[in-house]
C-alpha positions as CSV (number, residue, x, y, z in Angstrom):
1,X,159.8,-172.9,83.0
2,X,160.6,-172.3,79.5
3,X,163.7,-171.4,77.9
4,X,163.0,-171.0,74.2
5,X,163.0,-167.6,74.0
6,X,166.2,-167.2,75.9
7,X,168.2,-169.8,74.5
8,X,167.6,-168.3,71.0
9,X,168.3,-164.8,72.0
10,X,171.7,-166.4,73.5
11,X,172.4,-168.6,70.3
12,X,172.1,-165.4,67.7
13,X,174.7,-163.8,70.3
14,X,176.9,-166.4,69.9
15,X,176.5,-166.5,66.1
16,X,177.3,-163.1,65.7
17,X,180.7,-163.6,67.7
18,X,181.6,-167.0,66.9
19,X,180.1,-169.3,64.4
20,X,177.3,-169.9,61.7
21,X,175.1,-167.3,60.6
22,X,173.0,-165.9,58.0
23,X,175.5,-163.5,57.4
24,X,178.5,-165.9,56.9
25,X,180.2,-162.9,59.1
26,X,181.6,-163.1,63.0
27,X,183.5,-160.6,65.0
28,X,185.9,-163.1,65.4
29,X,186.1,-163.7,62.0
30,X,186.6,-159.9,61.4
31,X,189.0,-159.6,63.7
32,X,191.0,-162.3,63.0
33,X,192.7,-160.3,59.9
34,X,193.6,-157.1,62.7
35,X,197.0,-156.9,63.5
36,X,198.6,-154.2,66.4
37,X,199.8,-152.1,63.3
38,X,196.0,-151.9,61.6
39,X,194.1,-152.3,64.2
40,X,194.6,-148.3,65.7
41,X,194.2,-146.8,62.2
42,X,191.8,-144.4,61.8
43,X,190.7,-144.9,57.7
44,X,189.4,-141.5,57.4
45,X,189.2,-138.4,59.9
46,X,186.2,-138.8,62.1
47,X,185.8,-142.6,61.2
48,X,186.5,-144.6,64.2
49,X,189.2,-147.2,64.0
50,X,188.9,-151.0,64.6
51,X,190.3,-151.0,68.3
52,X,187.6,-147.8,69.0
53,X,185.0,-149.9,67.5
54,X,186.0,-153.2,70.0
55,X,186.4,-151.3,72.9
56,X,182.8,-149.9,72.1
57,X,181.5,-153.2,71.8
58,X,183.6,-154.2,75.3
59,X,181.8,-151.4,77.2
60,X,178.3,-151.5,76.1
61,X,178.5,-155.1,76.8
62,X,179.8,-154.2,80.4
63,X,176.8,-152.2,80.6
64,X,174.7,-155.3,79.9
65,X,176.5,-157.3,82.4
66,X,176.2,-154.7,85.4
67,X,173.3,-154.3,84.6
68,X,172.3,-157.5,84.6
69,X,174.2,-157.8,88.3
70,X,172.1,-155.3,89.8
71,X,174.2,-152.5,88.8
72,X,171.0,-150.3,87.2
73,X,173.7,-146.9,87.4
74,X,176.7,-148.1,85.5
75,X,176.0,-147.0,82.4
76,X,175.4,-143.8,83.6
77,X,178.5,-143.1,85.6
78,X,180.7,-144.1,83.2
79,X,178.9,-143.3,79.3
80,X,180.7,-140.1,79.4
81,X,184.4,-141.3,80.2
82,X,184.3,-144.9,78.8
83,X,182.3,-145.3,75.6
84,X,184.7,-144.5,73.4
85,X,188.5,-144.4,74.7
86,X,190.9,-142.2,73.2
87,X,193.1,-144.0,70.8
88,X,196.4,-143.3,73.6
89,X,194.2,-145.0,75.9
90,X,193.5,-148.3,73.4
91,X,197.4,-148.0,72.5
92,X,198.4,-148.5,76.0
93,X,195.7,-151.2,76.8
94,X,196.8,-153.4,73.5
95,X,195.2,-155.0,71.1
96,X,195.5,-158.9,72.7
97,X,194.5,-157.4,76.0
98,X,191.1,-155.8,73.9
99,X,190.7,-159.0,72.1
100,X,191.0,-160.8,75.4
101,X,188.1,-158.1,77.2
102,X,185.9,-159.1,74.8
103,X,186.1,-162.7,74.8
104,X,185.5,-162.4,78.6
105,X,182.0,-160.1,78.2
106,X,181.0,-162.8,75.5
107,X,181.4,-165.5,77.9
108,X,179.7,-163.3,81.0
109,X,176.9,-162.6,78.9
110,X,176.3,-166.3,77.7
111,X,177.1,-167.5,81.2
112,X,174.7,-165.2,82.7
113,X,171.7,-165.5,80.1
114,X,172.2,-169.7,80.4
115,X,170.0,-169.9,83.9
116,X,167.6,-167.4,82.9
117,X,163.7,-168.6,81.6
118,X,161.8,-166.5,79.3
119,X,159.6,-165.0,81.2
120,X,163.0,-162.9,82.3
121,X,162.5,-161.6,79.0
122,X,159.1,-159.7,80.0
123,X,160.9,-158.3,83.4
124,X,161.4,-154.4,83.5
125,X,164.6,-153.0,84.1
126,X,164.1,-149.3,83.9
127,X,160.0,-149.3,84.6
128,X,159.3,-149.1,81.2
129,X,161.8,-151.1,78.6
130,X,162.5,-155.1,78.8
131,X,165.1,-157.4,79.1
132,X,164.2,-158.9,76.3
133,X,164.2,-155.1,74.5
134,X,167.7,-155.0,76.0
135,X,168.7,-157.9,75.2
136,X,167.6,-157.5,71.4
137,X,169.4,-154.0,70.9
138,X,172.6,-155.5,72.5
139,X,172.4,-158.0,69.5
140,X,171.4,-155.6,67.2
141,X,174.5,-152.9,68.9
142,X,177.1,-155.9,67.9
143,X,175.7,-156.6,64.4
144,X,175.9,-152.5,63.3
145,X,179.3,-152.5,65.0
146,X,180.3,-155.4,63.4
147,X,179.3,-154.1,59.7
148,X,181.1,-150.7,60.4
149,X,184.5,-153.2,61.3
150,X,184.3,-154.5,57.5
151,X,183.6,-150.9,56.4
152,X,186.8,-149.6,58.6
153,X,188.5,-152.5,57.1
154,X,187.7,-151.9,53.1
155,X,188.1,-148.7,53.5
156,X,192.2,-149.0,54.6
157,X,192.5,-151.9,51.5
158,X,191.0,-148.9,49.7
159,X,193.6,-146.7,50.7
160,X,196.5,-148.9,50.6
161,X,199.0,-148.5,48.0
162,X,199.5,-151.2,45.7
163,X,202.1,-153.2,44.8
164,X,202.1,-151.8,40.8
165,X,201.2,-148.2,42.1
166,X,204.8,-146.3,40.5
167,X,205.9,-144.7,43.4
């Protein structure tokens, strides 16, 4: 039973959250810089803010997971009320608390993908897509999401004012 395929679908997943990759860029890395007073900034009108961007990642992940579990109908239930929360909603929830919801789908989703072998990748979930298709745009969801975090974030040092700005 082989595991290649898995194990390095599961170690660029953990790169792009935690530790050395091509990119020399991590969520956590990213994320580390947010603060409760940046964090629910919205740069521009219409341009999500960091915390709408998180709790994005957080529920397509939770998609993965259910689905994952057996649950093929989550993501349809719920797209509508829960893929983007309004900003009241995130305010309430806080940003440790969002912080803290993803770290626990990182860890489902590594836990989960560690006992699988590759040939889980070739299983259908939907009759006609992949695991290992799901599996790849999850990977590919976190890496956009992740480049639109540094573009939320430029954008507010953008906007700041600075400290020789006459006032």
């Amino acid at each position: 039973m082989s595991q290649s395929m898995i194990s390095r679908s599961r170690k660029q997943f953990m790169k792009l959250y935690e530790g050395e990759n091509w990119l020399d860029e991590t969520l956590l890395k990213k994320l580390e810089t947010e603060t409760e007073e940046t964090v629910f900034t919205q740069p521009l009108e219409g341009v999500h803010s960091v915390a709408e961007l998180v709790w994005h990642l957080i529920y397509w992940r939770t998609c993965f997971i259910k689905r994952l579990e057996g649950d093929a109908g989550y993501r349809d239930r719920t797209v509508d009320e829960f893929n983007f929360l309004p900003l009241a909603e995130l305010h309430k929830k806080g940003w440790p608390s969002l912080l803290q919801d993803l770290a626990e789908t990182q860890t489902r989703i590594v836990d989960l993908l560690a006992g699988k072998a590759d040939d889980f990748l070739e299983e259908l979930y939907d009759g006609k897509n992949t695991y290992g298709y799901l599996l790849q745009g999850l990977i590919e969801h976190d890496a956009y999401h992740l480049g639109q975090i540094g573009l939320v974030q430029k954008i507010r040092r953008l906007e700041a004012p600075h400290p020789d700005d006459e006032t």
